[in-house]
C-alpha positions in Angstrom: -16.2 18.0 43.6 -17.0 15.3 46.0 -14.5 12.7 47.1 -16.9 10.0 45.7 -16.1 11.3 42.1 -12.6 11.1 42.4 -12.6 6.9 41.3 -14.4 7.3 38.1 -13.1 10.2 37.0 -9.7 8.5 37.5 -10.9 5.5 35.3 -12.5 8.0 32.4 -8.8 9.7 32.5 -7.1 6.0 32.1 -9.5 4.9 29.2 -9.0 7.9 27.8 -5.5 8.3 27.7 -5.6 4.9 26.2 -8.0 5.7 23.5 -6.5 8.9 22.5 -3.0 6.9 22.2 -4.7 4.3 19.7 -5.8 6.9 17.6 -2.5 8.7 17.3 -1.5 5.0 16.1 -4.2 5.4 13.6 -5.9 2.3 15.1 -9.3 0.9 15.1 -9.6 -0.3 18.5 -9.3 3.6 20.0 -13.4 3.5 19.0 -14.6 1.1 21.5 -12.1 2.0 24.6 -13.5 5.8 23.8 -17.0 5.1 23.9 -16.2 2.9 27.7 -14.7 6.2 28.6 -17.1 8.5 27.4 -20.1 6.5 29.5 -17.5 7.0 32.6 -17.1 10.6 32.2 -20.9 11.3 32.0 -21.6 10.3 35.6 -18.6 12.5 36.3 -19.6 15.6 34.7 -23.5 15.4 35.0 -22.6 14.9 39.0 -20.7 18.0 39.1 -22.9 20.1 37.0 -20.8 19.7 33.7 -24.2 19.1 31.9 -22.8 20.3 28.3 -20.1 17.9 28.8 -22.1 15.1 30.5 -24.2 15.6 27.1 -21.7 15.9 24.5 -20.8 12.1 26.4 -24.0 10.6 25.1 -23.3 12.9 21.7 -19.7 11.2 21.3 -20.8 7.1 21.6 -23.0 8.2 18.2 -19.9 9.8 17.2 -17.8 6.9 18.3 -20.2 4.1 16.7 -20.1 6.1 13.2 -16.3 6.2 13.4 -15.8 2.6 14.3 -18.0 1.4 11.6 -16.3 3.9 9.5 -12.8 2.3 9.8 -14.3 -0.8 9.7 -14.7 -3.7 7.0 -18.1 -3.4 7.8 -17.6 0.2 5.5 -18.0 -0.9 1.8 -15.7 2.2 1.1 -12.9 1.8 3.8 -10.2 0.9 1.3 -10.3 4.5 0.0 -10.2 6.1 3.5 -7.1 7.5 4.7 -5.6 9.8 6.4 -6.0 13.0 4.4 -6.4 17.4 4.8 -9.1 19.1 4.9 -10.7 20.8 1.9 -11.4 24.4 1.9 -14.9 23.7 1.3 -15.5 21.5 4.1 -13.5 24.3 6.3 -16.2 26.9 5.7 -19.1 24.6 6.0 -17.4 23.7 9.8 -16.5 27.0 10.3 -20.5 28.2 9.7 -22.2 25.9 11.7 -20.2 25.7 14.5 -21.1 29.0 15.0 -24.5 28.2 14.1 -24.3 25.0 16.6 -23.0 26.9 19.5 -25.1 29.8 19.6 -28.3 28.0 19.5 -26.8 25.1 22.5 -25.9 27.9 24.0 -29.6 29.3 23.8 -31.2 26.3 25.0 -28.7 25.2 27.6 -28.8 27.9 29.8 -32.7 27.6 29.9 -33.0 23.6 30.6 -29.7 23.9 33.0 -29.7 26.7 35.3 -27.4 25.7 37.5 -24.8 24.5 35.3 -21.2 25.8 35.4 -19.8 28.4 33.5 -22.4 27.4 30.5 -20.9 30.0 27.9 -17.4 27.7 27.9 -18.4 24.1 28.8 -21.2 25.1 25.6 -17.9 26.7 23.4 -16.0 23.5 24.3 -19.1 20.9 23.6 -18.9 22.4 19.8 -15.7 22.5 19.2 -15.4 18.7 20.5 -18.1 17.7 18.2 -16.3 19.3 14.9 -12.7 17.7 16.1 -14.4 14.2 16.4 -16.4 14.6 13.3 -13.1 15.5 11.4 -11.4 12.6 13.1 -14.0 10.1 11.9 -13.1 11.6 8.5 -9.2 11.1 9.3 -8.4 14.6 8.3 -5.5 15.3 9.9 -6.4 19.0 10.9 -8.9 17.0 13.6 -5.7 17.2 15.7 -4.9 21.1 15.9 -8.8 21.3 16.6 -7.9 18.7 19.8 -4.8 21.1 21.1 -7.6 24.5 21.1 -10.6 22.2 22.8 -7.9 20.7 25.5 -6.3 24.1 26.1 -9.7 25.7 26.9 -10.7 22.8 29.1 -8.0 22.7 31.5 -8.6 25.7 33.4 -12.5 25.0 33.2 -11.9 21.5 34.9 -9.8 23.4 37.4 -13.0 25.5 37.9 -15.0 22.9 38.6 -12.4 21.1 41.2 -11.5 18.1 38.8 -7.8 17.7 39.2 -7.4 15.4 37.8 -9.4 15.8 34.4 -7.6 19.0 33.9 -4.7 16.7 34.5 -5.6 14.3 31.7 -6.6 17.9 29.2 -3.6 19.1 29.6 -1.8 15.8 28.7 -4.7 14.9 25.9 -3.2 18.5 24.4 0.5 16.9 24.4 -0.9 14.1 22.7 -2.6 15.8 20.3 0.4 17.4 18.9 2.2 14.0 19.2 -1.0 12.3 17.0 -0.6 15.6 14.7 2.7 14.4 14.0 2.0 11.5 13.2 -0.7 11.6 11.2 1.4 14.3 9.1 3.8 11.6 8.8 1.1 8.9 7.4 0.3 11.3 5.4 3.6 12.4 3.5 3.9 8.4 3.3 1.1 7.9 1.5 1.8 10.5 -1.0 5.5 9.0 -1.4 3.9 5.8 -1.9 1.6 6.9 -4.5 4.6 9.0 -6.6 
């Protein structure tokens, strides 16, 4: 990676930091820091032939946008959201098309990106990425153990790809995902006590 790349992949690694410790605070205002850090990071990756990830950027500010209206009082239903587990039928239905999803990116990537890096696992890590933000904006609390897999798997890809300092920030982003686990567990157990 050039030298060049080394500034705004430092300020994607800030932002996010900062927007993955809002969300472990179960706060609103992780949305808009994450979508800032998201348009960072996809100069960073589509410079150093990251496409799936430079993609999956573009991907996550629609993710973003839904999840920040989603917590929002702009959601007619947002007094009924909270934190909550995943149902067993929403488990399978994730579990199928991921599969589904990541077999056919995988397909199409390596034909319209030739030259991309290690396209099997930057396509295995887009997916994954997509389900763990999907189940965030849903504020199931599994979204976190999905986080710690996708983190783990990145680090040693970034390291691949000579970005020290995002497999830096992956390997903390997995610390904080078992810290945001926590604490979502904790909401959670609250809630229930509350409503006993």
């Amino acid at each position: 990676m050039t030298i060049s790349l080394w500034i705004p992949e430092s300020v994607g690694a800030i932002l996010t930091v900062w927007c993955v410790y809002l969300a472990t605070q179960n706060r609103i205002t992780n949305w808009p820091i994450s979508i800032l850090a998201s348009i960072v990071y996809f100069y960073v990756f589509y410079q150093n032939h990251f496409f799936s990830d430079a993609y999956l950027q573009l991907v996550f500010v629609l993710f973003q946008l839904y999840g920040w209206w989603f917590w929002s009082k702009l959601n007619p239903s947002k007094q009924l959201q909270h934190i909550s587990k995943i149902n067993r039928k929403s488990k399978i239905f994730l579990s199928v098309i991921s599969v589904l999803l990541y077999l056919t990116w995988l397909h199409f990537y390596t034909i319209i990106n030739p030259t991309a890096r290690i396209p099997e696992i930057d396509s295995l890590t887009t997916i994954i990425s997509l389900v763990a933000l999907y189940m965030q904006a849903k504020r199931w609390v599994e979204n976190w153990i999905i986080w710690i897999i996708v983190d783990i798997i990145y680090v040693p890809m970034y390291i691949s790809g000579e970005q020290y300092i995002t497999a830096c920030l992956y390997a903390f982003l997995a610390i904080m995902a078992i810290y945001g686990f926590k604490e979502w567990q904790k909401q959670l157990t609250q809630d229930h006590s509350n409503k006993a």
